[in-house]
C-alpha positions in Angstrom: 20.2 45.6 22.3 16.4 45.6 20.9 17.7 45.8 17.2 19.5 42.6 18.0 16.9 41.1 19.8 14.5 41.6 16.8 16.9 40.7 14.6 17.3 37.1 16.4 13.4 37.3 16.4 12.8 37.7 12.7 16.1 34.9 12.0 13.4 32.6 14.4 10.3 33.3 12.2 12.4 32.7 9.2 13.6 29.2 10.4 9.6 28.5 11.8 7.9 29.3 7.9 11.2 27.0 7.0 10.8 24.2 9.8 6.8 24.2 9.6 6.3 23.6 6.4 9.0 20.3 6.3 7.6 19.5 9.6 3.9 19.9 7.8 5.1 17.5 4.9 7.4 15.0 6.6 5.7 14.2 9.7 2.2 13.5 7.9 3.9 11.3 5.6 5.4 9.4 8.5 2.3 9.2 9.8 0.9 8.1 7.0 3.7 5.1 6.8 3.4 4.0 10.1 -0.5 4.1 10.5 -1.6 0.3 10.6 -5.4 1.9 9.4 -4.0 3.7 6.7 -2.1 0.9 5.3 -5.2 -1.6 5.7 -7.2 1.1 3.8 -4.5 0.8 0.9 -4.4 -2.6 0.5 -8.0 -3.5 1.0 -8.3 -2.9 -3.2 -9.9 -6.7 -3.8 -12.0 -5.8 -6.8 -8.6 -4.3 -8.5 -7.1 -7.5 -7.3 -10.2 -9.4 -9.0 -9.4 -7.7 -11.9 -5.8 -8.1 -12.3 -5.5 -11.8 -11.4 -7.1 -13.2 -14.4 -4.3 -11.2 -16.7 -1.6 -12.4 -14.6 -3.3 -16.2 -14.9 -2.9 -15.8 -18.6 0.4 -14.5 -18.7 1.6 -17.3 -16.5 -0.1 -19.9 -18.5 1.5 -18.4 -21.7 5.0 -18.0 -20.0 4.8 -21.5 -18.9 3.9 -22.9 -22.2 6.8 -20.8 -24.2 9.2 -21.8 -21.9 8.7 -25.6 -22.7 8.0 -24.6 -26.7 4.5 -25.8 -26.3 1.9 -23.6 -28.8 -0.3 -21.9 -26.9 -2.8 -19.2 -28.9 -4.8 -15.8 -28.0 -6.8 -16.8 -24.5 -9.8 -14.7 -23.4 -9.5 -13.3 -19.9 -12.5 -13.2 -19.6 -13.6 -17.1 -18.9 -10.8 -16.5 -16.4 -12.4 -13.6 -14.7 -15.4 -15.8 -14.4 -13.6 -18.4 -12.5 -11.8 -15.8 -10.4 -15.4 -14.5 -9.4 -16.9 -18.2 -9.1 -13.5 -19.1 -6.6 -12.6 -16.0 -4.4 -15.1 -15.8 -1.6 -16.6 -12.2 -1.1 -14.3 -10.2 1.3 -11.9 -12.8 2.1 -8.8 -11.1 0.1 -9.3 -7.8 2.4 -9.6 -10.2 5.3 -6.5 -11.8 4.4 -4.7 -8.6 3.8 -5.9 -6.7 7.4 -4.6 -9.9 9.0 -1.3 -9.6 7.2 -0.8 -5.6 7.7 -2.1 -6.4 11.6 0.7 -8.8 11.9 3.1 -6.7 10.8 2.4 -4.0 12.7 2.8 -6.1 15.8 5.8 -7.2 14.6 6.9 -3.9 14.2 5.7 -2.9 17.5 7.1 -5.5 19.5 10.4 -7.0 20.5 9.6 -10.2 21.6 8.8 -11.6 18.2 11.6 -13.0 15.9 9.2 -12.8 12.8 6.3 -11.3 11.4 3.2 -14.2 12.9 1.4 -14.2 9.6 -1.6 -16.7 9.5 -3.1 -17.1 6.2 -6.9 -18.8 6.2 -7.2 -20.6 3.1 -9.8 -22.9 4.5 -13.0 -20.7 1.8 -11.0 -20.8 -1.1 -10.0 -24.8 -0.9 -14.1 -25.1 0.0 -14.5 -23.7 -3.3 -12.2 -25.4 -5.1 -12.9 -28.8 -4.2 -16.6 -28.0 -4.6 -18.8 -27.4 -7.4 -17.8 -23.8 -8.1 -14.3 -25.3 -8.6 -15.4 -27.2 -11.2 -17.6 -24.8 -13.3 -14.1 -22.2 -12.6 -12.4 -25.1 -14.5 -14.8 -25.8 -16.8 -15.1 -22.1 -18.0 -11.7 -22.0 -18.4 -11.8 -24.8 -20.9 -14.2 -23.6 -22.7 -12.4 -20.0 -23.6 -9.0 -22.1 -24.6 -8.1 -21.6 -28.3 -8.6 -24.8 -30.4 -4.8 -26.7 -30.8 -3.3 -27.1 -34.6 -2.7 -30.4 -36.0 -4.3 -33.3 -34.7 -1.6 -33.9 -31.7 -2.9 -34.0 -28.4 -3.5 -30.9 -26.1 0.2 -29.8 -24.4 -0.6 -29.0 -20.5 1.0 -26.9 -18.6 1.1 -27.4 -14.4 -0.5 -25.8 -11.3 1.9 -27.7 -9.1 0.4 -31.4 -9.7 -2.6 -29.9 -11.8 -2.1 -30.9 -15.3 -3.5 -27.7 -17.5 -4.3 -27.5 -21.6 -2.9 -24.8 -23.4 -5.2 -25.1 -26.0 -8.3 -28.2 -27.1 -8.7 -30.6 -29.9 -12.0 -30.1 -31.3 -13.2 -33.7 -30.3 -12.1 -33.3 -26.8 -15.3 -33.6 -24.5 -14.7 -30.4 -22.5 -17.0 -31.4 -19.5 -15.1 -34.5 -19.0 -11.8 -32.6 -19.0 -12.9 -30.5 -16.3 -14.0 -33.1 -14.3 -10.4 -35.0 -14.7 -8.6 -31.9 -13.7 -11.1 -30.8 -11.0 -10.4 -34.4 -9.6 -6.7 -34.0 -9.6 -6.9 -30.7 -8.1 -9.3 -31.9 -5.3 -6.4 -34.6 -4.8 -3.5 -32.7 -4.7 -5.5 -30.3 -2.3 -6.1 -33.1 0.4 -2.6 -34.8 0.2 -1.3 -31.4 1.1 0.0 -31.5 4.4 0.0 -28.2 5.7 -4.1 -27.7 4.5 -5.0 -30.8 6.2 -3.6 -30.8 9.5 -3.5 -26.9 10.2 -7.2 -27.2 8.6 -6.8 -24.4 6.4 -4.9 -22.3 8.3 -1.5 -21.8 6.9 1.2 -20.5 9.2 3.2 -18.1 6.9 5.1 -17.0 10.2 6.9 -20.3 10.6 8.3 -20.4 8.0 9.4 -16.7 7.8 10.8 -17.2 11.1 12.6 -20.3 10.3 14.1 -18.8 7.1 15.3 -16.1 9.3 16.9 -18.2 11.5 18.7 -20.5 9.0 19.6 -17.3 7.1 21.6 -14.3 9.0 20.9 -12.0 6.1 17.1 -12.5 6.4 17.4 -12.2 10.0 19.1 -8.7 9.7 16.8 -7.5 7.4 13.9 -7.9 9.8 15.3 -6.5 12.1 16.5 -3.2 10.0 12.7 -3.2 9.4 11.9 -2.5 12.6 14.4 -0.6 13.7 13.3 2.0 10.8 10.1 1.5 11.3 11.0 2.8 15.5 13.4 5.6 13.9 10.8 7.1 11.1 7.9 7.2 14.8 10.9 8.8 17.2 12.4 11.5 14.2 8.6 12.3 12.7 7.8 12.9 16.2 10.9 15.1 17.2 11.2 17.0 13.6 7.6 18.0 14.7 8.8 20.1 18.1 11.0 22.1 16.2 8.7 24.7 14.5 7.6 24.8 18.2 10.5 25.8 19.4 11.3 28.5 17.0 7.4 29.7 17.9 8.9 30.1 21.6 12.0 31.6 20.6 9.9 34.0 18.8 7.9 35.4 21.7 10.8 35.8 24.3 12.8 37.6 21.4 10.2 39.7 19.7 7.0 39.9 21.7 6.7 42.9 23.9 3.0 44.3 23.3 -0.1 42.7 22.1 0.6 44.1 19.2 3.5 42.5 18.7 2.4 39.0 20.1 -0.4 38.9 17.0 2.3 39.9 14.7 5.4 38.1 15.4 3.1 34.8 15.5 0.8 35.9 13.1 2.9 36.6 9.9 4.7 33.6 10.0 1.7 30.9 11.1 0.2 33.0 8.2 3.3 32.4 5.8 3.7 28.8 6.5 0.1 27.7 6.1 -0.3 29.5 2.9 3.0 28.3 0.8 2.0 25.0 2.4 -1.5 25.6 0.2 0.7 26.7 -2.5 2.1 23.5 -2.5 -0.3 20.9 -2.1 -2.0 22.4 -5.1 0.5 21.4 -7.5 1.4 18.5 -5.9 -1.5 16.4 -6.7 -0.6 16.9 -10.6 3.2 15.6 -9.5 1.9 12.5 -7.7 -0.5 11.4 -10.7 2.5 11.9 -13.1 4.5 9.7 -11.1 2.3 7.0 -10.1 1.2 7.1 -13.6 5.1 6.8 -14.6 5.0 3.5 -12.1 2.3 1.8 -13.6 3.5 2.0 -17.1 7.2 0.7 -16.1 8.3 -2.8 -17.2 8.1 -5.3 -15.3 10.1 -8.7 -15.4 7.4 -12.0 -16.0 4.2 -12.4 -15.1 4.4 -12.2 -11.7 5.0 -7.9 -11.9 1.5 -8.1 -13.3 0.0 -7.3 -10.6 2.1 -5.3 -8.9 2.6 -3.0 -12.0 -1.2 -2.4 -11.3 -1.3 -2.5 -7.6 1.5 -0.2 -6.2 0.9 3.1 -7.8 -2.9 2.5 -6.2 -1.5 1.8 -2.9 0.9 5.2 -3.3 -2.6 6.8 -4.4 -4.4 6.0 -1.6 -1.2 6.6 0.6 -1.1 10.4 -1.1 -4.7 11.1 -1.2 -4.6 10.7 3.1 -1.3 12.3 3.1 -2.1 15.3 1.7 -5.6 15.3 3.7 -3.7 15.9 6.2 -1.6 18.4 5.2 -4.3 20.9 3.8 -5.9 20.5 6.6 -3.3 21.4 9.4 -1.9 24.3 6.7 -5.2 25.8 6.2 -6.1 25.9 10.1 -2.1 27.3 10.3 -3.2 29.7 7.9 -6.6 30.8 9.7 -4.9 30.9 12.6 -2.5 33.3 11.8 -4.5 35.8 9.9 -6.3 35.6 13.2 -3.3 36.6 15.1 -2.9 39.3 12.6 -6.1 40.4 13.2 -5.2 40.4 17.0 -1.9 42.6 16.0 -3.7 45.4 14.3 -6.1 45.6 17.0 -3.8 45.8 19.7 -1.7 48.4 17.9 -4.9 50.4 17.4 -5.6 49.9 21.7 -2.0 51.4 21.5 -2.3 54.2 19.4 -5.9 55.1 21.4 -4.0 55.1 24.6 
């Protein structure tokens, strides 16, 4: 009867080492996915942003002007970089972005709403636009555009109603270019209706939720996204009680002396922590492979640009916290059961003295 019940104690530590490590790996990640902080933290990259934007501005420029066989030539970034600096109000693209993760969280968290109630506040950027520091964006702009051939005039390109040179004659005046398009932009800005009356405010929720409700497909899918989203909390959440259990199993099977108690929970606390270790060590090299592997895969116009650049930073940051988490919690597992060790060896020696 004891050889079986210590053979029913050691197939519990067996499947603890097994279920504490997963648990260790799958629950922080979870966490990690379903933590509205954590996710603000890996969006809130607005210098990367800053930095991408004036590429994929090119690239769209270019795609635009190949697709109605207009020449454009080589265009340097960097004017455009300038004009993203002289437009994009400090901080308001990570303000934008907690508001978006914030409202998707409460979407998430909530069954009253039909949609994600995404507010966008555009009301700094269109300041700048339609003010002076639109006009020296534009007029930077111009300036870094490659001269055209011939003696034809400039092909343009749109920005919805904004008219846009691929490339300059040499006897174009360059200010007064930038004022016509600057005017032309400032028009098109106030005959928008959505800027002008919601002042600014754009309701990205509306029409998210009437989308939904004209399509069933889009509806669905929302819906899927929060039920996941309740499934990965419930599972990571339950997945994390069974290494518990096993621990329990383990004391009313095994444990019948101090001695024992510090070595039955000991040596596997001890095992699991330290091929958790074991693990996180050569996982950082696996992630940077990958997320290096993502950044370098193709993507399809312009528009991948930035996401090309963007996701495998947002898996980084995602990782980095992940596996935070998870050397901490295996090296206290660790600690703790050397400890217990400790505790067995000692109570076999009070034991032995006895």
């Amino acid at each position: 009867m004891r050889g079986c019940m210590r053979l029913l104690a050691g197939l519990s530590a067996v499947l603890f080492v097994i279920t504490a490590i997963l648990a260790l790996f799958v629950v922080n990640l979870a966490q990690a996915l379903t933590d509205r902080e954590a996710i603000k933290a890996a969006l809130n990259e607005e210098e990367l942003i800053r930095e991408v934007a004036p590429s994929l501005m090119v690239a769209t420029l270019q795609e635009q002007a190949a697709a109605q066989g207009l020449p454009v030539g080589e265009i340097d970034p960097a004017a455009w970089q300038t004009a993203v600096d002289l437009l994009l109000p400090p901080g308001w693209l990570n303000e934008q972005s907690d508001a978006a993760v914030d409202a998707t969280f409460d979407y998430l968290e909530s069954n009253e709403m039909t949609a994600p109630q995404l507010m966008v506040d555009v009301k700094p950027l269109v300041e700048n636009l339609q003010g002076e520091a639109g006009r020296q964006a534009i007029l930077t702009v111009l300036q870094s555009l490659p001269v055209c051939p011939g003696t034809e005039p400039f092909p343009e390109v749109g920005y919805g109603e904004v008219p846009f040179p691929t490339c300059l004659p040499p006897e174009v005046d360059v200010a007064t270019t930038a004022g016509q398009i600057h005017s032309s932009l400032v028009t098109t800005i106030a005959n928008n209706p959505m800027i002008a009356e919601m002042e600014g405010v754009i309701p990205l929720g509306q029409a998210i939720e009437a989308g939904a409700a004209e399509s069933p497909e889009s509806l669905e899918g929302l819906q899927n996204l929060r039920r996941g989203f309740a499934l990965v909390q419930q599972w990571s959440g339950f997945l994390g009680l069974i290494p518990a259990a096993f621990l329990v199993l383990i004391l009313v099977f095994g444990v019948r002396s101090l001695g024992g108690f510090g070595h039955w929970l000991g040596w596997p606390l001890a095992l699991a922590g330290g091929m958790a270790l074991l693990v996180v060590l050569v996982a950082p090299a696996v992630l940077t492979a990958f997320l290096r592997t993502a950044a370098s895969s193709p993507e399809a116009g312009a528009d991948g640009a930035i996401m090309t650049q963007l996701w495998p930073l947002f898996l980084d940051t995602l990782s980095r916290l992940w596996l935070h988490n998870v050397r901490w919690q295996a090296a206290s597992m660790l600690v703790g059961g050397l400890f217990m060790i400790g505790v067995g060896f000692f109570g076999n020696w009070l034991e032995k003295g006895d």
